[in-house]
PyMOL Python script that loads the backbone (N, CA, C, O; Angstrom):
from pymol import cmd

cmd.read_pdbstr("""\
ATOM      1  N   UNK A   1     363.437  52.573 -77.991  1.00  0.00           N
ATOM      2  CA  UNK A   1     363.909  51.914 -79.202  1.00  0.00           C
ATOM      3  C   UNK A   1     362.725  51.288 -79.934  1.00  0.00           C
ATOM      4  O   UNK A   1     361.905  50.643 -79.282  1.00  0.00           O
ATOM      5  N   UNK A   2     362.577  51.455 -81.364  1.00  0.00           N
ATOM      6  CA  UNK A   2     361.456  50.771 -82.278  1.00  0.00           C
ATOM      7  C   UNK A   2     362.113  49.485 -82.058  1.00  0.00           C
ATOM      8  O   UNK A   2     363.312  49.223 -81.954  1.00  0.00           O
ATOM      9  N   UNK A   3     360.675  48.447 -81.991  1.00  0.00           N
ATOM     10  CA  UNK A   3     361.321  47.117 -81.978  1.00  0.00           C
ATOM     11  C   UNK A   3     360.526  47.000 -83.344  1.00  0.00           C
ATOM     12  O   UNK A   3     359.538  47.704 -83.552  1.00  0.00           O
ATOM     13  N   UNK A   4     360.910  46.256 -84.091  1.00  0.00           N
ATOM     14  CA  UNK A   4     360.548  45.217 -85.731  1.00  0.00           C
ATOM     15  C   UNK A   4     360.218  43.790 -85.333  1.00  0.00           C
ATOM     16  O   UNK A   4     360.907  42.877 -84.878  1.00  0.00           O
ATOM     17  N   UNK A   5     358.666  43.922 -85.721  1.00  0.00           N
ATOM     18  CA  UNK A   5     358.491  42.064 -85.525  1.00  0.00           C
ATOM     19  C   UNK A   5     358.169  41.997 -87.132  1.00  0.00           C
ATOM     20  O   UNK A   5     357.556  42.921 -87.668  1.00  0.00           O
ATOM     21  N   UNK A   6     358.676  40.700 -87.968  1.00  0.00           N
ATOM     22  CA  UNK A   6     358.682  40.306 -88.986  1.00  0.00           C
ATOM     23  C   UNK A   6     358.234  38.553 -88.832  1.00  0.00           C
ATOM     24  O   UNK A   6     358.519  37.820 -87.886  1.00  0.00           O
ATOM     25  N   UNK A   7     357.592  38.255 -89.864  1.00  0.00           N
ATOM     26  CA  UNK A   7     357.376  36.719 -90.656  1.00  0.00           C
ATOM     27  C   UNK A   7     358.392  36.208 -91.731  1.00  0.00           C
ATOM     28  O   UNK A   7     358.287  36.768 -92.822  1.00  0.00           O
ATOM     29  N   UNK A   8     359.139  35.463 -91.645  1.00  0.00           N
ATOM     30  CA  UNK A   8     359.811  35.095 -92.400  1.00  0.00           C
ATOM     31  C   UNK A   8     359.513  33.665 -93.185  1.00  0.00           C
ATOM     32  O   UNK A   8     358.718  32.985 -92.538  1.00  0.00           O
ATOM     33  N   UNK A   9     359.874  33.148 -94.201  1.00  0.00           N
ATOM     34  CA  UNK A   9     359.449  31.917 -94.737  1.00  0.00           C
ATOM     35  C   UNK A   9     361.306  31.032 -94.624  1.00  0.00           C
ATOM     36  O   UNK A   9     362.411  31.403 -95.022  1.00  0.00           O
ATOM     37  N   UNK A  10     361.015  30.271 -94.175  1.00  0.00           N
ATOM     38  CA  UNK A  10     361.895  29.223 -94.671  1.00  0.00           C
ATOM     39  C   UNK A  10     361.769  27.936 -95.595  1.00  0.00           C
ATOM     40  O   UNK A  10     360.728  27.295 -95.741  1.00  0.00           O
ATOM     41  N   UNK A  11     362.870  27.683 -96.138  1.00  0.00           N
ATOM     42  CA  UNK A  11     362.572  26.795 -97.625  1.00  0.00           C
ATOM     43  C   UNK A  11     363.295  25.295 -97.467  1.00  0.00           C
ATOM     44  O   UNK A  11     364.132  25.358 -96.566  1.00  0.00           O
ATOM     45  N   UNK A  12     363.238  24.223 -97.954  1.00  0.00           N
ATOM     46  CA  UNK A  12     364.095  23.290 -97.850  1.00  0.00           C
ATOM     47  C   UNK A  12     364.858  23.098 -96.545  1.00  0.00           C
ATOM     48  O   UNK A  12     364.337  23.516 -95.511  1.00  0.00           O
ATOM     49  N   UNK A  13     365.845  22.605 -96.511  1.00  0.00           N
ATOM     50  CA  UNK A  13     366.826  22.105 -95.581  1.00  0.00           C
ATOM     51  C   UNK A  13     366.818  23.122 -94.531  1.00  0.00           C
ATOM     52  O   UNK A  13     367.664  22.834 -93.684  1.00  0.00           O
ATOM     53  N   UNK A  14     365.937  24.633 -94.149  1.00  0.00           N
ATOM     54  CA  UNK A  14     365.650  25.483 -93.204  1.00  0.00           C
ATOM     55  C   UNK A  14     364.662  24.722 -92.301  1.00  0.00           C
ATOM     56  O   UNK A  14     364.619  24.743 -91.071  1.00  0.00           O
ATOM     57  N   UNK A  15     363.952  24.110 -93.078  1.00  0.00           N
ATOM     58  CA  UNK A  15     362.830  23.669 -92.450  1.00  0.00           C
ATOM     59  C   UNK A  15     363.176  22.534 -91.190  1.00  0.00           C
ATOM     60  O   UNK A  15     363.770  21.481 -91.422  1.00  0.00           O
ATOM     61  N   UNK A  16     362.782  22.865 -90.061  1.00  0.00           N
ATOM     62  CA  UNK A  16     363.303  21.858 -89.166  1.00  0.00           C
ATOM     63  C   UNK A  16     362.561  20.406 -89.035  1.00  0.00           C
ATOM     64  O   UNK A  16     361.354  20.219 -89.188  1.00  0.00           O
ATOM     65  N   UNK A  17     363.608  19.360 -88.698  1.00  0.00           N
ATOM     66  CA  UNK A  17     363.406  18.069 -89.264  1.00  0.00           C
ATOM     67  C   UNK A  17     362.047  17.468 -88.785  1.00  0.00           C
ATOM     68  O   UNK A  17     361.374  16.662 -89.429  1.00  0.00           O
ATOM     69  N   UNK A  18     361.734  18.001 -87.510  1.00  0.00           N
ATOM     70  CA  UNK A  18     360.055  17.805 -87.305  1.00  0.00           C
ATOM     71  C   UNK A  18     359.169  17.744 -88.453  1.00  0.00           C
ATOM     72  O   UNK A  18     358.725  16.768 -89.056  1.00  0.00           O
ATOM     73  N   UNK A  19     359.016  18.891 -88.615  1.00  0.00           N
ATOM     74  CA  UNK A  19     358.162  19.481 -89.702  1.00  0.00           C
ATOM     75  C   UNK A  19     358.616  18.820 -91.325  1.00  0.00           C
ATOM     76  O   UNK A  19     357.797  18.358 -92.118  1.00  0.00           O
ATOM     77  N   UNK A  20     359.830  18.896 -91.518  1.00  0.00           N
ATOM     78  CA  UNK A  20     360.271  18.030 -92.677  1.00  0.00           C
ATOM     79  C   UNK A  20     359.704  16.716 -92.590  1.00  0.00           C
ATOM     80  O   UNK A  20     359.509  16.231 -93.705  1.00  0.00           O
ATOM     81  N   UNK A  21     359.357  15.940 -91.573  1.00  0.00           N
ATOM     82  CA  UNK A  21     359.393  14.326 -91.340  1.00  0.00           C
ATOM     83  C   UNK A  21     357.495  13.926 -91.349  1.00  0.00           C
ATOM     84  O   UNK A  21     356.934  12.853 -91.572  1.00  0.00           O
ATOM     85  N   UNK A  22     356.799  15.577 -90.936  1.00  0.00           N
ATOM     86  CA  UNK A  22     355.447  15.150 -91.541  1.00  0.00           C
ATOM     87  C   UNK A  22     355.409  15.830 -92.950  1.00  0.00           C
ATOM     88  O   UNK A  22     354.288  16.243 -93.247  1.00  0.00           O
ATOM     89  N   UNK A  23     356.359  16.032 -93.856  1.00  0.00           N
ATOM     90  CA  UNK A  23     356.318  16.267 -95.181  1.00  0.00           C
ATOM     91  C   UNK A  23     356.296  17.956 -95.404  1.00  0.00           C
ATOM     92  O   UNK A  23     356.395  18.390 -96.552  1.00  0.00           O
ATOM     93  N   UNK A  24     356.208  18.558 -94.658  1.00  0.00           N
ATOM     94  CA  UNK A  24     356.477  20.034 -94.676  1.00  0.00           C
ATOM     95  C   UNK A  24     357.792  20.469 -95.590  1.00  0.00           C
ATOM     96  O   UNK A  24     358.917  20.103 -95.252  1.00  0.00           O
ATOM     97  N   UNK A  25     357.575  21.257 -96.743  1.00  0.00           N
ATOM     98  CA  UNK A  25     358.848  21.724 -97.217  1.00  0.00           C
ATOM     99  C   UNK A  25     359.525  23.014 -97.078  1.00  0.00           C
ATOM    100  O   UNK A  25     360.670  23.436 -97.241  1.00  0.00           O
ATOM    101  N   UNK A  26     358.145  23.582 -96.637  1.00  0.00           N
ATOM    102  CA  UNK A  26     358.417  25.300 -96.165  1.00  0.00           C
ATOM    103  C   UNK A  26     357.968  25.488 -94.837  1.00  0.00           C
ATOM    104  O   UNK A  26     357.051  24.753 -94.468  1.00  0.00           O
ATOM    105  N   UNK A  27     358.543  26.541 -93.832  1.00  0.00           N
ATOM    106  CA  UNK A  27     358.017  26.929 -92.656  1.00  0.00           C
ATOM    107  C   UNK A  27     357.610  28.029 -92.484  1.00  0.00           C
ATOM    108  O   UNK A  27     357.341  28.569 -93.557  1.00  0.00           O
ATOM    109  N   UNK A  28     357.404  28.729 -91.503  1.00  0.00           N
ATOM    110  CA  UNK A  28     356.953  30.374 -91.458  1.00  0.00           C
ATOM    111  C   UNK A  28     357.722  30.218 -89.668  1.00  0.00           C
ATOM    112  O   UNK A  28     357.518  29.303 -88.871  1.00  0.00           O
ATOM    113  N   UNK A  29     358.826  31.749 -89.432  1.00  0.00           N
ATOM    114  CA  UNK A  29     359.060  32.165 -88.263  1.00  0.00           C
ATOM    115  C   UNK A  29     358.891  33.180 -88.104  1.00  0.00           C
ATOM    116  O   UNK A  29     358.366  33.823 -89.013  1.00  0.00           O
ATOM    117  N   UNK A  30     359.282  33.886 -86.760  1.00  0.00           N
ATOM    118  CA  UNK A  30     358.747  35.574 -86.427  1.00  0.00           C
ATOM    119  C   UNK A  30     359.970  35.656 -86.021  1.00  0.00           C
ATOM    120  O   UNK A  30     360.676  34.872 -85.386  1.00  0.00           O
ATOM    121  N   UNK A  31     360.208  37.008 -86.584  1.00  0.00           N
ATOM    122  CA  UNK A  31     361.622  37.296 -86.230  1.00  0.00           C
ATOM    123  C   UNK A  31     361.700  39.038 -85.513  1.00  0.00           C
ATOM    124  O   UNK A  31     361.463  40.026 -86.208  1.00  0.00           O
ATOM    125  N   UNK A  32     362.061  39.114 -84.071  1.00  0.00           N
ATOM    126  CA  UNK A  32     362.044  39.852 -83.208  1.00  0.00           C
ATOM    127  C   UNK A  32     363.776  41.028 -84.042  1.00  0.00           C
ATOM    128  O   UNK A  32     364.704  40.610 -84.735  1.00  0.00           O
ATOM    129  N   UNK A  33     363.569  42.109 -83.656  1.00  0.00           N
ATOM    130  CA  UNK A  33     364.600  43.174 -84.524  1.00  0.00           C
ATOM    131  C   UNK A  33     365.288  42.096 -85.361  1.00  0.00           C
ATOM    132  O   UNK A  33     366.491  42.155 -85.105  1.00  0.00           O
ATOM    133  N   UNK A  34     365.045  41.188 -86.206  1.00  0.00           N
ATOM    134  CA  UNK A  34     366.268  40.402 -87.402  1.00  0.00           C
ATOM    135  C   UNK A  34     366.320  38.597 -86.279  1.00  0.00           C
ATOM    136  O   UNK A  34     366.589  37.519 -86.809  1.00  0.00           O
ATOM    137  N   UNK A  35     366.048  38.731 -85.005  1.00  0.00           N
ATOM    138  CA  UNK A  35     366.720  37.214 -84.621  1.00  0.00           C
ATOM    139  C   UNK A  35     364.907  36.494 -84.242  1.00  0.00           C
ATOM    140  O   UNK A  35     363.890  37.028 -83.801  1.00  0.00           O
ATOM    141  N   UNK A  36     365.209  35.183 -84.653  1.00  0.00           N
ATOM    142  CA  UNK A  36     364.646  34.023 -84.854  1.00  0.00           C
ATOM    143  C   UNK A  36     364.133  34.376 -83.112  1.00  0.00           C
ATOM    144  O   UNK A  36     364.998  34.630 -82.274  1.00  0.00           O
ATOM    145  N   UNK A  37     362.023  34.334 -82.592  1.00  0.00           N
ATOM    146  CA  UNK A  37     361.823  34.249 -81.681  1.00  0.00           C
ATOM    147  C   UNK A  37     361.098  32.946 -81.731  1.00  0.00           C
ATOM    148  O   UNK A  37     360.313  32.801 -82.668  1.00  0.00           O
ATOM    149  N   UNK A  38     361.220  32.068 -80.954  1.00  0.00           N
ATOM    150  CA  UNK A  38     360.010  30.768 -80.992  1.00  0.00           C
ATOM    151  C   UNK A  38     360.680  29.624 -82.005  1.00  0.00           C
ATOM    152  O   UNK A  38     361.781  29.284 -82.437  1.00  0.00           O
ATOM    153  N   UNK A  39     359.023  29.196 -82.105  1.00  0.00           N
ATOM    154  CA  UNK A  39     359.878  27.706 -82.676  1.00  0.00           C
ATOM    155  C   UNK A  39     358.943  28.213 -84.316  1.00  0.00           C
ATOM    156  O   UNK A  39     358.202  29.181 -84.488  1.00  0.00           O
ATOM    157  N   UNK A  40     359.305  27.267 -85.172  1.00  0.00           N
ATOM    158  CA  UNK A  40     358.635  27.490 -86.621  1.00  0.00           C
ATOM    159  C   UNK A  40     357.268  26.887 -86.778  1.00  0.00           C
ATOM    160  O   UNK A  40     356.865  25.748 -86.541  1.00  0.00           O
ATOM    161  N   UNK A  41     356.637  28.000 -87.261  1.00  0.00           N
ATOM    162  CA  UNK A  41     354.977  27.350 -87.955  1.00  0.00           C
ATOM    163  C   UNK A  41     354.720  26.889 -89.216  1.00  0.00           C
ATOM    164  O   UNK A  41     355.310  27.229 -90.242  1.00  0.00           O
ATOM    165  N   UNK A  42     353.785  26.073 -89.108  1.00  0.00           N
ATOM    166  CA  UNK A  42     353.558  25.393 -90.256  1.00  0.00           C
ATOM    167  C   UNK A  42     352.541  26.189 -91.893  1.00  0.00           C
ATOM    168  O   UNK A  42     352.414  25.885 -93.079  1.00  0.00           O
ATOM    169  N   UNK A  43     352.060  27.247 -91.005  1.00  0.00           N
ATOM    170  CA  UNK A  43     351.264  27.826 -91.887  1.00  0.00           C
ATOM    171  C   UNK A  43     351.636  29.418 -91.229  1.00  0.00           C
ATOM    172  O   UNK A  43     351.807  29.812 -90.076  1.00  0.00           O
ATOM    173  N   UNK A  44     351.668  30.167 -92.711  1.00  0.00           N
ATOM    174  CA  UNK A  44     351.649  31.671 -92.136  1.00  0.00           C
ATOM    175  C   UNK A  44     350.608  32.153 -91.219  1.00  0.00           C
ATOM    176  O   UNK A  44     350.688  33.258 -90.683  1.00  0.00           O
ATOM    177  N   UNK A  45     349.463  31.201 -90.998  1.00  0.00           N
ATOM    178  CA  UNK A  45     348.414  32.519 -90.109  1.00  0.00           C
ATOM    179  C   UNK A  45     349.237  31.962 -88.769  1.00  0.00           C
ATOM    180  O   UNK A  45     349.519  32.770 -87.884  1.00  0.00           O
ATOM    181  N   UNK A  46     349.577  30.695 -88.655  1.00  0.00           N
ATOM    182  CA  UNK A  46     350.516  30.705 -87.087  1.00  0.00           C
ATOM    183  C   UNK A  46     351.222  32.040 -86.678  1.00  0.00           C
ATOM    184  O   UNK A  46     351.106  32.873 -85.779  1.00  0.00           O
ATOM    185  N   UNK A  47     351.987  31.843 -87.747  1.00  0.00           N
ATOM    186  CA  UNK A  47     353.186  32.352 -87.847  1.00  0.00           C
ATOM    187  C   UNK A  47     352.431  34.415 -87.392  1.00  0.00           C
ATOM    188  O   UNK A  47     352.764  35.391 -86.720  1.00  0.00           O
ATOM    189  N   UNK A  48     351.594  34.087 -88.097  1.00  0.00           N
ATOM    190  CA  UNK A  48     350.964  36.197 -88.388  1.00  0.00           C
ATOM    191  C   UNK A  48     350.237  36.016 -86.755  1.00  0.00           C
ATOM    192  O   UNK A  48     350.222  37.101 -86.174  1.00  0.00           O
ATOM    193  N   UNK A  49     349.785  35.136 -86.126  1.00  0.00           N
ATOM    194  CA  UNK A  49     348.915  35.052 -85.097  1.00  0.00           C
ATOM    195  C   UNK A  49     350.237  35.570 -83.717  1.00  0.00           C
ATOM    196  O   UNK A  49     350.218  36.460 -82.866  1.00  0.00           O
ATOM    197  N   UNK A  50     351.374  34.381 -84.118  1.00  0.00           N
ATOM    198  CA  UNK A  50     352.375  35.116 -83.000  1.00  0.00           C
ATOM    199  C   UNK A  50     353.172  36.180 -83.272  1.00  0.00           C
ATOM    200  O   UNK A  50     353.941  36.721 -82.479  1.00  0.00           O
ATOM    201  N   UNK A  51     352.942  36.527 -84.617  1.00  0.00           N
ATOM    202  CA  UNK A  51     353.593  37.772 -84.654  1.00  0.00           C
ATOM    203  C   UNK A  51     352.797  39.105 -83.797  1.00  0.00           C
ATOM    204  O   UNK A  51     353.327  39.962 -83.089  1.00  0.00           O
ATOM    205  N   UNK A  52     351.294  38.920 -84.160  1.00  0.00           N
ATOM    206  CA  UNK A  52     350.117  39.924 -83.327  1.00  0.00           C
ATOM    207  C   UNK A  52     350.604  40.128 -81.605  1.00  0.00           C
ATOM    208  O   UNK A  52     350.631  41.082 -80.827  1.00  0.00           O
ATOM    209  N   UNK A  53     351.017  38.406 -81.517  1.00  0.00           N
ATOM    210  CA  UNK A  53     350.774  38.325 -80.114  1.00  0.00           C
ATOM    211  C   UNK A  53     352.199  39.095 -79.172  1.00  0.00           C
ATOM    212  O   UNK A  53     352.196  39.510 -78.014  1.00  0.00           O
ATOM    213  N   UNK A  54     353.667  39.067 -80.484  1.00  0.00           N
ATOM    214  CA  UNK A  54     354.470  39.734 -79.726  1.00  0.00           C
ATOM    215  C   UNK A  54     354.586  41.316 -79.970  1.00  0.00           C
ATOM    216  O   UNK A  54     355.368  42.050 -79.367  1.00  0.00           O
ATOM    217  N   UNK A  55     353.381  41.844 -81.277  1.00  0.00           N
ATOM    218  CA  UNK A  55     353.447  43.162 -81.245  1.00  0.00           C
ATOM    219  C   UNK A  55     352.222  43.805 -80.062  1.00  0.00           C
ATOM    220  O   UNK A  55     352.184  45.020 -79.869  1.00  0.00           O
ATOM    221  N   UNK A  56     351.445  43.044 -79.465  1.00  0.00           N
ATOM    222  CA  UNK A  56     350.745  43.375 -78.663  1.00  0.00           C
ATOM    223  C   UNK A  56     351.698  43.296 -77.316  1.00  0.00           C
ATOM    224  O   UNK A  56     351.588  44.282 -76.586  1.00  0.00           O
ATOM    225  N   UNK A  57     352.411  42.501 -76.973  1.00  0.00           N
ATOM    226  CA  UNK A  57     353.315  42.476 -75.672  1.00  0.00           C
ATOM    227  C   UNK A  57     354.637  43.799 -75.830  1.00  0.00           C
ATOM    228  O   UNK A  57     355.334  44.357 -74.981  1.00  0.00           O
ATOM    229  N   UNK A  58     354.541  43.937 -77.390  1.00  0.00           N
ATOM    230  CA  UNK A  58     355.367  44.944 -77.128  1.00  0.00           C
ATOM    231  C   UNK A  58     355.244  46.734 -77.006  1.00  0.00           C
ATOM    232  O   UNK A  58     355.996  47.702 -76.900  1.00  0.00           O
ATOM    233  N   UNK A  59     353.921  46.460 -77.091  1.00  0.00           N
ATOM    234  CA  UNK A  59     352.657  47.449 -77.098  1.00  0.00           C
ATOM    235  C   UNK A  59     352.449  47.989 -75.361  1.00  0.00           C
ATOM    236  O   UNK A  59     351.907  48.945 -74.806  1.00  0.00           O
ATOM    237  N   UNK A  60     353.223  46.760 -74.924  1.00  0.00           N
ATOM    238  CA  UNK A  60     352.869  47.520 -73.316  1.00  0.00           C
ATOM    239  C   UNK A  60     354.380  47.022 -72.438  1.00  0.00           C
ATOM    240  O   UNK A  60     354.692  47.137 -71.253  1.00  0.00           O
ATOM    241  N   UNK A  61     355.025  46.497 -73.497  1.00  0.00           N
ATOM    242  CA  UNK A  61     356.766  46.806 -72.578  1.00  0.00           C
ATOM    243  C   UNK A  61     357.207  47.607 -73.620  1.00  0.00           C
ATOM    244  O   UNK A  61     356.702  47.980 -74.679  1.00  0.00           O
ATOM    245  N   UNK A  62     358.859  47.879 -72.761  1.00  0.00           N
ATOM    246  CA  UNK A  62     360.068  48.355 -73.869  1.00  0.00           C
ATOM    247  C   UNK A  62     360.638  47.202 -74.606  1.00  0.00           C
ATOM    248  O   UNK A  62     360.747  46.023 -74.270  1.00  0.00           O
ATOM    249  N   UNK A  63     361.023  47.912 -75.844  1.00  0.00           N
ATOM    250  CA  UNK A  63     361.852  46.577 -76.703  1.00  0.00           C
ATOM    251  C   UNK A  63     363.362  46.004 -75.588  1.00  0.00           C
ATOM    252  O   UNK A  63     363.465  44.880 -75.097  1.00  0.00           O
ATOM    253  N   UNK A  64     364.171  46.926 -75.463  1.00  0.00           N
ATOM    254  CA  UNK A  64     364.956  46.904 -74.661  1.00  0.00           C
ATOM    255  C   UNK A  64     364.813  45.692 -73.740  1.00  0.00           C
ATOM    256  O   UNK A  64     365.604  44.752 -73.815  1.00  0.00           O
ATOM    257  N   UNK A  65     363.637  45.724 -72.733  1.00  0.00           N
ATOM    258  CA  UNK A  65     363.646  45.049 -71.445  1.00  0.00           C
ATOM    259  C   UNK A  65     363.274  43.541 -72.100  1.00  0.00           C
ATOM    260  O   UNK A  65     362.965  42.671 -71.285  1.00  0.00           O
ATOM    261  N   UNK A  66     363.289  43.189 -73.520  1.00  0.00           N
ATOM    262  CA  UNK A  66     362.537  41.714 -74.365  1.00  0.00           C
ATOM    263  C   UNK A  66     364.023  41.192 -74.559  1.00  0.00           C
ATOM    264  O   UNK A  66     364.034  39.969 -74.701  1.00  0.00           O
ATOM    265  N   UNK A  67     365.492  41.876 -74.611  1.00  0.00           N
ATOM    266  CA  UNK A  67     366.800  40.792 -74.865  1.00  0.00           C
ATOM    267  C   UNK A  67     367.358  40.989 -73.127  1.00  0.00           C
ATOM    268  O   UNK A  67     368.349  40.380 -72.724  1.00  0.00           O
TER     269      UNK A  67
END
""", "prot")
cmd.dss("prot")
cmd.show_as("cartoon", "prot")
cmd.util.cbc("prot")
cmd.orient("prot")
């Protein structure tokens, strides 16, 4: 099975209240086939750094054996 790793941005009231409370209004997540993996970054290179890191893990498993 192709697995899809994606970056997504979240906006306003997405943004979790952590990150809202040091003034953050937008977040960046990685999203494994469409569902939310991890917690949210504050800047897209986070966000592009764990995306690398789960297309490299998925580079040497099956998508399958990751749900």
């Amino acid at each position: 099975m192709q697995c899809r790793v994606d970056v997504a941005v979240m906006i306003g009231s997405g943004v979790p209240a952590g990150l809202r409370a040091m003034g953050q209004s937008v977040c960046w997540v990685v999203l494994l086939n469409g569902e939310r993996r991890g917690t949210a970054f504050a800047s897209r290179d986070e966000a592009e750094e764990c995306r690398a890191a789960w297309l490299a893990q998925l580079g040497a498993k099956s998508c399958d054996s990751l749900h």
